[in-house]
N, C-alpha and C positions, 0 to 999 in steps of 0.2 A: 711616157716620155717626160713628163712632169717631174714624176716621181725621180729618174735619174738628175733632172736639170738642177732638183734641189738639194739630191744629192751628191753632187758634185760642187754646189754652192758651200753645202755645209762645212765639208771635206776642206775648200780651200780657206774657209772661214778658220777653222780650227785648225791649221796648217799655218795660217798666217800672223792668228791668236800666239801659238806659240813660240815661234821664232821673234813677235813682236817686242815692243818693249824699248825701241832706239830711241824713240823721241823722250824716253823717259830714264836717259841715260844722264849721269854724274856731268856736273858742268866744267869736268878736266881738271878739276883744283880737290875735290872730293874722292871719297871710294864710298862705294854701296856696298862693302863686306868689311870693311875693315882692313885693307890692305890684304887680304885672306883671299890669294889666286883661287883656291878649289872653291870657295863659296861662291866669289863672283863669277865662275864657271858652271858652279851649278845654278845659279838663278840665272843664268843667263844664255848659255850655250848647250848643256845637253838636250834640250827640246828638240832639235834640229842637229846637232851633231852626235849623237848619241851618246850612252853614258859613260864609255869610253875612246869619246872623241874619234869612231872607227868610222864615223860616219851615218847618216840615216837620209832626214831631205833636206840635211846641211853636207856640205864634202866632208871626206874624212881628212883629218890633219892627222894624222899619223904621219912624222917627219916632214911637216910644216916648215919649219926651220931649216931644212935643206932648200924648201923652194921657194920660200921668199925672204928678203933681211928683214932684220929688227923691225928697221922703218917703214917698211911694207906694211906688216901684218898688225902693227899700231895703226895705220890708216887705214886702212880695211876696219878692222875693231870700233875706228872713230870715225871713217866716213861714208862704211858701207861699201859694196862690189857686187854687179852682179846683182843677182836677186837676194843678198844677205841685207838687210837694213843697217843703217847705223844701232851701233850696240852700247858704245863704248865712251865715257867719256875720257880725256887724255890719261889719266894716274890710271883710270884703272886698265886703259890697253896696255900700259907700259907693263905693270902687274903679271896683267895674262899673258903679253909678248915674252916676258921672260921665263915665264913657267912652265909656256908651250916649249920655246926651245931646250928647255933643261931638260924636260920631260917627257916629249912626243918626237 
């Protein structure tokens, strides 16, 4: 019984490790990649959305941009939904908001 309880600890430990990361998001005025959508996507969202944003134990965005606007999915990115943490500071949601809908 043990042995599950800690294994299930570890699991959400390293589960939450890697989706984490919000409190240590851009303070809106910054980019953490350089204005560079696919990098601040990769240091930041494939953990949890997989590496084709197809989904994993983040939802899949695969046409995102059909289901929520611009300004949605910027606030989600900057202030978290759900079990998603904050991610995002302002420039760089804006960044990934526009790259998601071009793209997914």
């Amino acid at each position: 019984m043990k042995k599950k309880l800690v294994m299930l600890l570890l699991g959400t430990s390293l589960l939450l490790a890697a989706c984490g990361g919000g409190d240590e998001a851009s303070d809106g005025n910054t980019t953490t990649a350089g204005g560079d959508a696919e990098k601040i996507i990769q240091q930041n969202c494939i953990g949890c959305h997989g590496d084709n944003l197809q989904g994993r134990s983040g939802k899949d965005l695969t046409g995102v941009g059909d289901r929520y606007s611009r300004e949605e999915i910027i606030d989600i990115l900057v202030n978290g939904k759900g079990s998603m943490p904050k991610m995002l500071g302002e420039a760089d949601a804006e960044i990934v908001t526009d790259w998601l809908i071009e793209n997914k």
